[in-house]
N, C-alpha and C positions, 0 to 999 in steps of 0.2 A: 504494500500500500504506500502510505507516504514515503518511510524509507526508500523505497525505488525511486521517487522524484529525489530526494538527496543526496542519489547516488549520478543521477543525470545531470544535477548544479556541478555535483564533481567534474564530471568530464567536461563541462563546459569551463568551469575555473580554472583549467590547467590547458586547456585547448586541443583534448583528445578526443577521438573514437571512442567507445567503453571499450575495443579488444587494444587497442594502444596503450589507453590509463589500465588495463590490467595488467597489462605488461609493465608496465612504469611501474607499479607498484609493487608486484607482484614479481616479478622476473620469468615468470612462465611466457612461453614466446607465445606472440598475439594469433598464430598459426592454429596453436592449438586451441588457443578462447575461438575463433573463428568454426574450427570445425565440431564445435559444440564438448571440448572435452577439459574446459579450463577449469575446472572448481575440482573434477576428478583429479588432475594436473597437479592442484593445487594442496588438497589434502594428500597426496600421496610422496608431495616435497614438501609438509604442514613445515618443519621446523625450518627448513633452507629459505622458504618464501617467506616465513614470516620475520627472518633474520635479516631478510631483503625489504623488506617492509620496514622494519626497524631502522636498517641505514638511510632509508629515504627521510623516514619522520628525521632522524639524528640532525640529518644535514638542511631540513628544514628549520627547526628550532635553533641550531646551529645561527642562520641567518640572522637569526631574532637573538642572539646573543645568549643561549643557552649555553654553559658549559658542559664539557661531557660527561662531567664527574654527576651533576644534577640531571640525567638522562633516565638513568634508572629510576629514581623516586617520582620523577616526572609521567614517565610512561606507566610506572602501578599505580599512580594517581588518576587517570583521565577516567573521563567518565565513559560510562556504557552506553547504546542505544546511539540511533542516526540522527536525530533531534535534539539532545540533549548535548552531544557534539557538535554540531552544529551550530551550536546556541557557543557552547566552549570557545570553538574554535574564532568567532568574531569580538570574543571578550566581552558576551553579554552574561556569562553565567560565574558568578563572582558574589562576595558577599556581601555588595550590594545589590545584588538580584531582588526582585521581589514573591514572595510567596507565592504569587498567584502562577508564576514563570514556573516556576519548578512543580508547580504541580500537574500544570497542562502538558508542559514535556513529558513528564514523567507518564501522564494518562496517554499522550500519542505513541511513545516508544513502546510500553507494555501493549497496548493495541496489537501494535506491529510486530510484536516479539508470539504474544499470541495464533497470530495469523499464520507467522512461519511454522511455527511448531504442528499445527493443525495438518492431519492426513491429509494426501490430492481426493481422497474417495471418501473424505466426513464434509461435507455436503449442508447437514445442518449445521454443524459447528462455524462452520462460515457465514452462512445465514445470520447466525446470532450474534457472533462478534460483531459484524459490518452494520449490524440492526439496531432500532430504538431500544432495547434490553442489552445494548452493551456498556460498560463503565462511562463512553463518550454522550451515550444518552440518543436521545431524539433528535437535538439542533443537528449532528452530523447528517442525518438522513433525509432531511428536506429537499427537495428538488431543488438546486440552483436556479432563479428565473435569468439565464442566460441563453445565447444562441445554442451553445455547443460548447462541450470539453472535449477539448484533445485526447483521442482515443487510436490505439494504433489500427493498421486496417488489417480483416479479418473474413473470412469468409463462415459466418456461423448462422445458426439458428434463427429463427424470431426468438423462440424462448431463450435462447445462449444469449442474445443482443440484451433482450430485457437483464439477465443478471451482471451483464458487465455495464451495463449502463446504469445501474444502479450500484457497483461497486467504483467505477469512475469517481459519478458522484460523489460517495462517500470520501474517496480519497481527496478530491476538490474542496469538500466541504472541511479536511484536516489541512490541507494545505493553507486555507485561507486563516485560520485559526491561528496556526504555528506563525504566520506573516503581521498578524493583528497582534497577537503576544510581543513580538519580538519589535515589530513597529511600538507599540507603549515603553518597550523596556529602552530602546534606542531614544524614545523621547523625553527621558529622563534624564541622558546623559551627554545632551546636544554640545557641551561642553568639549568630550573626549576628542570629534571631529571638530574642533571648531567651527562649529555652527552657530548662528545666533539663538539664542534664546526664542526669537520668535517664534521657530518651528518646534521649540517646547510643546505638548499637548496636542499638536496638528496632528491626522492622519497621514503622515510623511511617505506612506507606501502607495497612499490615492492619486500623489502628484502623478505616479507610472502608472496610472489608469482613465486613458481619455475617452471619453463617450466617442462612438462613430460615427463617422462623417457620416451623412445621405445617401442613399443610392446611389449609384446612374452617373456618378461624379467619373468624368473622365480620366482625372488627375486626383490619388487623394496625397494629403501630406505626411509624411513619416512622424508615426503618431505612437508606435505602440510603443513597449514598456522601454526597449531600449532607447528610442529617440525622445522619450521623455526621460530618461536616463540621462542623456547625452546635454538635453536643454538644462536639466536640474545642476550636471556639474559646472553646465556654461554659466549659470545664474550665482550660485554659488562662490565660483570664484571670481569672477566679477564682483560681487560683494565683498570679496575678503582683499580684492584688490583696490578697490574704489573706497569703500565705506557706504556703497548702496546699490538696491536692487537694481536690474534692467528694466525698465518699465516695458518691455515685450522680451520675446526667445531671443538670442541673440543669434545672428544669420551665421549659415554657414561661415562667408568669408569675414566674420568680425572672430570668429573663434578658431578660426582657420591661420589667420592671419594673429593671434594671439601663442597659437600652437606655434607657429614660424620664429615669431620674438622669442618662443625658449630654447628657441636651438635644436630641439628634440626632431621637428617633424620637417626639417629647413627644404622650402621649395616644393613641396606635398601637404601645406597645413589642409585647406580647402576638402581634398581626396581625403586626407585622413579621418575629418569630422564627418564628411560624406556618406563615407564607407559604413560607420557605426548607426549615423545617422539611420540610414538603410536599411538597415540588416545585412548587407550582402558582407559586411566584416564583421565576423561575431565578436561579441564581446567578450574575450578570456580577462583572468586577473589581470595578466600580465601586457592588454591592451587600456583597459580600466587603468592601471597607474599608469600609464603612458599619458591621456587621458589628464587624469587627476594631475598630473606635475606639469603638462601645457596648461591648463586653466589657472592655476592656483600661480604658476611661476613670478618671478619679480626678480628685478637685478641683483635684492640682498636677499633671495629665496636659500637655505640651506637646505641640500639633498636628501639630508635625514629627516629635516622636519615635511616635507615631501612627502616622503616615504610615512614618516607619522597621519600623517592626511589622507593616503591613499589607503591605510591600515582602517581605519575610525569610520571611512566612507563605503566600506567594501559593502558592510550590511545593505547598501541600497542595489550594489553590482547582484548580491545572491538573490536579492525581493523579484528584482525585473529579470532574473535565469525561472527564478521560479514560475512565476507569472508568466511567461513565456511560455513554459511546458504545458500549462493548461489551459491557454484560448489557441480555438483551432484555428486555421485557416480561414482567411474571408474565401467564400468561392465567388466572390463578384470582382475583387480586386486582389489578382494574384501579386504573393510577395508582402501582402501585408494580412493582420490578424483580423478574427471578424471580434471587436473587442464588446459587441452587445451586455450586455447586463450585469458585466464582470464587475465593473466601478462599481454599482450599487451594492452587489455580493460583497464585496469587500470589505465598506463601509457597514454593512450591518453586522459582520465580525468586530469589527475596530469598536462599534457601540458596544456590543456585546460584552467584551470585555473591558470597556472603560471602566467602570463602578468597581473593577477588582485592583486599578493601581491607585495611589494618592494622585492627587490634583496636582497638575503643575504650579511654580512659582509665576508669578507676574510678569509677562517678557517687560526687557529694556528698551528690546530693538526695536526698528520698525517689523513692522507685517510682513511677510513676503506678498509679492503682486499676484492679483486675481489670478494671470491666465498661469501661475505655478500651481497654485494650491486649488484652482476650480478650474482645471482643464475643461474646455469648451463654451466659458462662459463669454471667452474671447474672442476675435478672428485669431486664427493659425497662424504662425509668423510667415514670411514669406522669404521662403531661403533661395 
């Protein structure tokens, strides 16, 4: 269930295939994940793969200034479950966490740890977890009133369709959950990314949610989670370099031609905002800080504190991979998402669970502008 979409952020944050990132991780050649015999592969070299697993994490932490000596305590340390790592791994689960955090992890992981354990031929067992008598309760089982969740293709039953379309769901309905938690918890510490205050309290992960264009539109504009993605970090630094908002999206060639000033993208800024703008350049971590250090840059910028910036921001790069995974296709306008009812869906998670964090403090800042925080209330910028 959800855990498989956490494991698809994975291969998008590192910018693989899943039989590439199993090999990267794993050391098993991607040959054999490809001919369906990786996990056999894998148990059958358990201690040699996971030794390789081990030096991968090492020389990750490694980066982040871990020494080796604090490796071991480190790795019997971490926590278990795909959510609750995840939450770990963007430095939102900490002791300042709030209660309500670790308990909804805690309720999505055991789901999922549930689910794995269950026979392929218990049948009801499935039924009941993924159902209104499971520990997640009823709200997961609601219909999403959206166009469509991204479902892989399939040649099955009516009746097969009906239970994957209601296990979809379900998973859509954890997904948004785990992004509404994680959203409140990020907005509690707007501080960490140097963020303004402003977006204290806001639904921060609604910005990457724009109602659709109309029909029939010849031309739409790159709207979905990544190019609102793209516009949030242009707005952003622009703030942190100015001392205020853009009062609209800033164009392609204004951020374009800002990516040029840092030296990073010299004589391709344009393409490079382009490309993400699009979708047609996916967004990996490792394009995301690219990214984050042209917007944010300045002649007295320090590379570490950069690097701090692009750590503290990530949380918004995993919201729009996620968000990504689950609105399908427009089939009217290839190349872009059909994003119908997702905003709304969202938004009644993010309510849902407001009453379980404390209230934010009072911002200082200004506001952020309408067409950030209420995509569509605006015209579209014109890149």
């Amino acid at each position: 269930m959800l855990f498989a979409l956490h494991i698809e952020v994975g291969h998008k944050l590192v910018g693989m295939a899943p039989a590439a990132f199993f090999e990267y991780t794993t050391g098993v050649s991607h040959m054999t994940y490809r001919r369906g015999r990786g996990y056999e592969a894998f148990f059958a070299r358990r201690e040699k793969t996971i030794a390789g697993s081990d030096s991968l994490l090492l020389r990750m932490l490694q980066k982040r200034g871990l020494p080796d000596a604090s490796f071991r305590g480190f790795k019997e340390s971490l926590p278990q479950g795909h959510s609750t790592m995840m939450f770990h791994g963007l430095g939102l689960l900490d002791e300042h966490s709030a209660p309500a955090t670790r308990e909804l992890i805690r309720k999505l992981d055991a789901s999922d740890k549930r689910l794995c354990m269950l026979a392929d031929t218990d049948v009801s067992g499935f039924a009941a977890e993924i159902g209104p008598v499971s520990e997640l309760g009823l709200d997961y089982c609601v219909p999403l009133a959206v166009a469509g969740i991204r479902k892989p293709e399939a040649d099955l039953t009516e009746a097969e369709w009906a239970a994957v379309n209601f296990a979809f769901n379900r998973r859509a309905q954890m997904a948004l959950s785990f992004l509404a938690a994680m959203d409140h918890e990020i907005g509690h510490r707007v501080g960490r990314a140097r963020l303004p205050d402003s977006l204290s309290g806001l639904p921060g992960f609604a910005m990457l949610l724009a109602p659709p264009e109309s029909r029939g539109r010849r031309r739409h504009v790159p709207a979905d989670p990544a190019a609102r993605l793209v516009d949030f970090i242009g707005a952003v630094g622009y703030l942190d370099r100015t001392g205020g908002w853009p009062e609209r999206p800033l164009t392609t060639a204004a951020m374009g031609a800002q990516a040029e000033l840092s030296g990073t993208r010299d004589g391709e800024g344009d393409r490079f905002i382009r490309g993400l703008r699009s979708g047609k350049d996916p967004l990996s971590r490792l394009k995301f800080r690219t990214l984050v250090h042209t917007q944010f840059w300045t002649p007295t910028a320090k590379p570490a504190d950069l690097d701090d910036l692009a750590d503290g921001l990530e949380v918004y790069l995993v919201a729009a991979l996620l968000l990504s995974l689950l609105i399908p296709d427009d089939p009217t306008a290839p190349g872009h998402l059909d994003r119908t009812g997702w905003r709304g869906a969202y938004l009644a998670w993010w309510e849902r669970h407001k009453h379980r964090y404390p209230p934010p403090a009072a911002p200082a800042a200004p506001p952020p502008p309408s067409w950030l925080i209420d995509p569509g209330a605006v015209d579209p910028r014109h890149a």
